[in-house]
FIFIDREN-18617 format. One record per residue (C-alpha): residue in one letter; x, y, z. Coordinates in steps of 0.05 Angstrom, whole numbers, plus 32768, in hexadecimal, padded with zeros to 4 digits. Example, Ala and Ser with C-alpha at 12.3 -4.5 7.8 and 13.67 -1.06 7.14 Angstrom:
<atoms>
a80F67FA6809C s81117FEB808F 
</atoms>
This chain:
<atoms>
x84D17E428390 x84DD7E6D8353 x851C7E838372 x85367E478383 x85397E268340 x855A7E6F8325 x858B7E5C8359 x859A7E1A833D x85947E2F82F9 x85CA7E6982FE x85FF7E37832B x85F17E0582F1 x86057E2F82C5 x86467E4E82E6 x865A7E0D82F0 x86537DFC829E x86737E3C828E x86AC7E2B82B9 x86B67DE58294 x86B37E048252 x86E67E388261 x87177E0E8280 x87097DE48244 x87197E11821B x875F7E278240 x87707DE1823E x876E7DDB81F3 x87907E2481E7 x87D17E068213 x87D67DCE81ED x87D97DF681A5 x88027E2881CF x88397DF481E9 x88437DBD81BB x88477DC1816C x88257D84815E x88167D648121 x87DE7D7D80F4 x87B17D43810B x87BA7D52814E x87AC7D98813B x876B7D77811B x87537D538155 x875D7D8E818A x872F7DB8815F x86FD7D878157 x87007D83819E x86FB7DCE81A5 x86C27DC28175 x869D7D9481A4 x86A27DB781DF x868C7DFE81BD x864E7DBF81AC x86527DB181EA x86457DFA820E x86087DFF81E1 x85E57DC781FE x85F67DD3823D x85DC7E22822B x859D7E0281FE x85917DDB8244 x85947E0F8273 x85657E318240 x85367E01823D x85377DFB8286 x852A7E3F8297 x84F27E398268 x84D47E078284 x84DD7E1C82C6 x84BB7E5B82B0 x84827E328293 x847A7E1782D8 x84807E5382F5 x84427E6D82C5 x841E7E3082C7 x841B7E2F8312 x83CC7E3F8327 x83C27E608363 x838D7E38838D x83607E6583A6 x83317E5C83E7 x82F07E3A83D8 x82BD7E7183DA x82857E5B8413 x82367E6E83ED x821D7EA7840E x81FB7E9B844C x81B17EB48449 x81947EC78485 x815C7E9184A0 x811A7EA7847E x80E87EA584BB x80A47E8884A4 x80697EBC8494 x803D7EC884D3 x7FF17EC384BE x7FC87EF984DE x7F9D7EE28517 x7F5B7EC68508 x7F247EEA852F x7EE87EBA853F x7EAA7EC78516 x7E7E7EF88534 x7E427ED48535 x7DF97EF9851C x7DD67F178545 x7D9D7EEE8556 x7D5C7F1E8563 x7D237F05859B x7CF37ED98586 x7CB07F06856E x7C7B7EF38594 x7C377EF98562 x7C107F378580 x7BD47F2085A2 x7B927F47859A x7B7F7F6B85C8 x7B3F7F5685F0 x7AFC7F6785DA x7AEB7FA38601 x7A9F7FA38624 x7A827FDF8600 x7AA47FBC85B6 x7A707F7685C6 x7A347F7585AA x79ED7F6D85D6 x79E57F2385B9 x7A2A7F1185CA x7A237F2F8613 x79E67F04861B x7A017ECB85FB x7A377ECE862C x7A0F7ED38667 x79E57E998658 x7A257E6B8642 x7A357E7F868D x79EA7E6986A7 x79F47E28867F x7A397E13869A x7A257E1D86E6 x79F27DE886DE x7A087DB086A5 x7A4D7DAA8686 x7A537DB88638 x7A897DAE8607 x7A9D7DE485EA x7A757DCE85AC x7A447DC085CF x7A3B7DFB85ED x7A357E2685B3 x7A007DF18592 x79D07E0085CC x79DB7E4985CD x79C57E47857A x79927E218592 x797A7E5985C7 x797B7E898582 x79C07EA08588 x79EE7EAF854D x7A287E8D8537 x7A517EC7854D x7A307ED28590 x7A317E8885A4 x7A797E868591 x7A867EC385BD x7A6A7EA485F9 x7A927E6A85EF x7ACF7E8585E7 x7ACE7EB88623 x7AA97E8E8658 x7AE57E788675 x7ACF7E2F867E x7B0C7DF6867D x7AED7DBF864E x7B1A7D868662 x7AF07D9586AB x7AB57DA18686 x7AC47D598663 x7AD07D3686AF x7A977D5586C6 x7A677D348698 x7A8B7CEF8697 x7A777CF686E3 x7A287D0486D5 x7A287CCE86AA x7A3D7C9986D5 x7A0A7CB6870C x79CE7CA486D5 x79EE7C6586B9 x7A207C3886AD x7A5C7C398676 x7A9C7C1C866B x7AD97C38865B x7AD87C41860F x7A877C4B860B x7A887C868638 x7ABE7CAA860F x7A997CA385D4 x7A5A7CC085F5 x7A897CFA8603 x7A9E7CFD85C1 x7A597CFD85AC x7A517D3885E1 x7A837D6285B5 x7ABE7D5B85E1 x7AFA7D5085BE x7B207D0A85BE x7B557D2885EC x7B127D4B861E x7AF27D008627 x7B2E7CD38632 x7B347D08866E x7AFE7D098688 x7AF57CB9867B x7B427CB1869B x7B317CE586DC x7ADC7CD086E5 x7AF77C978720 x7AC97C628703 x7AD27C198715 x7AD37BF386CC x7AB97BB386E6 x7A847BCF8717 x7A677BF886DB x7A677BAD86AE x7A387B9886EF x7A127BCC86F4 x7A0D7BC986AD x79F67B8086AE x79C17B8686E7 x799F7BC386C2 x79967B8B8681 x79807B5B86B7 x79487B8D86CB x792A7B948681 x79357B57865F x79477B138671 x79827AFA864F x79AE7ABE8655 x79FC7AC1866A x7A167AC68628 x79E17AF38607 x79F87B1E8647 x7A437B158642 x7A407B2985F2 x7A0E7B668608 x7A3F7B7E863C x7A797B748605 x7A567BA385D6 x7A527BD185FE x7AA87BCE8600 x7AAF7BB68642 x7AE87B8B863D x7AE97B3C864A x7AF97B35868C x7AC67B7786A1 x7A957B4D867B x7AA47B1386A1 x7AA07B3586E0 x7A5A7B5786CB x7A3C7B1586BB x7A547AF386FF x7A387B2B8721 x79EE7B228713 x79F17AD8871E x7A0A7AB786E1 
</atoms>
């Protein structure tokens, strides 16, 4: 572009140049030719004047164009390419190491307590040998508690100790020992339900020993309320109702009562 406009500049000013000089040529050939009058003289250098005038603007103007076009040629910017941001590579997220599992504890085997050992033969005293052999005598014969037992080994003169021997190492099963006398009981006389557990309890037998032996003895509840009622009928005479309240004290229940009283008569 810049040299273009010198292009134009330079023909525009060749072509000015030429005016002026032929101008100029113009106004020498008329001085040169004619002998005019002193105003005419006059008037041709005033027009010589104005054209000298004249090539100065037209040079001021060429001037001033070049300048400018210089100006534009300085005051053109050079676009440059946008510059792009630098590309950063794709950041990958951080990779957590791998959780093992907990290890659980060790758990150890349950300690069993240590049992003592059992009492040797030669570490047993003479009393609790005997002791032990009579507990044996006793059992084959009558059931005991285990209470019970040791009471009538005291009473044979026993120790504590001794009786408490026996009665640990005779090997008798108390909830059997508990049926067993339910069962001689009933042979001898009659009970309810609730009255011969309590004479079992009264035995020594534990609470758990007599509801056994009460729940396995095979008794029939309202045959024992008639057998019950006939052995009152055999001592004493007694009305229904003196007979139905006996019978109910002794915790037969209502209708065993009932069936007790019917049975004799009533």
């Amino acid at each position: 572009m810049k040299k273009y406009l010198s292009i134009i500049l330079v023909s525009a000013l060749i072509a000015s140049l030429a005016s002026c000089g032929e101008s100029t040529s113009t106004s020498s050939t008329v001085t040169e030719e004619k002998d005019v009058p002193t105003e005419t003289t006059a008037e041709v250098m005033t027009t010589t004047e104005v054209t000298t005038a004249a090539e100065t603007t037209v040079t001021t103007t060429i001037t001033t164009t070049i300048a400018e076009t210089t100006t534009i040629a300085e005051t053109t910017t050079v676009t440059e390419p946008p510059t792009e941001p630098p590309t950063l590579p794709p950041t990958e997220p951080p990779t957590e190491p791998p959780t093992e599992p907990p290890t659980p504890a060790p758990t150890e085997p349950p300690t069993t307590p240590p049992t003592e050992p059992p009492v040797k033969q030669a570490d047993i005293s003479l009393g609790q040998k005997n002791a032990l052999s009579r507990a044996e005598s006793y059992l084959k014969h009558t059931p005991f508690s285990h209470e019970g037992l040791i009471g009538q080994l005291e009473y044979e003169g026993y120790t504590y100790d001794e009786a408490l021997y026996a009665a640990d190492n005779c090997g008798a099963d108390w909830n059997e020992q508990a049926l067993n006398k339910a069962k001689s009981y009933l042979e001898h006389s009659a009970f309810s339900y609730n009255s011969l557990i309590s004479q079992l309890e009264y035995e020594e037998y534990t609470h758990e020993q007599a509801v056994y032996g009460a729940d396995n003895c095979g008794a029939d509840w309202n045959e024992q309320a008639a057998k019950k009622a006939a052995s009152y009928m055999e001592h004493s005479s007694m009305s229904r109702d003196g007979l139905l309240d006996q019978l109910l004290y002794e915790e037969f229940t209502q209708e065993q009562a009932e069936y007790g009283v019917q049975s004799v008569g009533y």
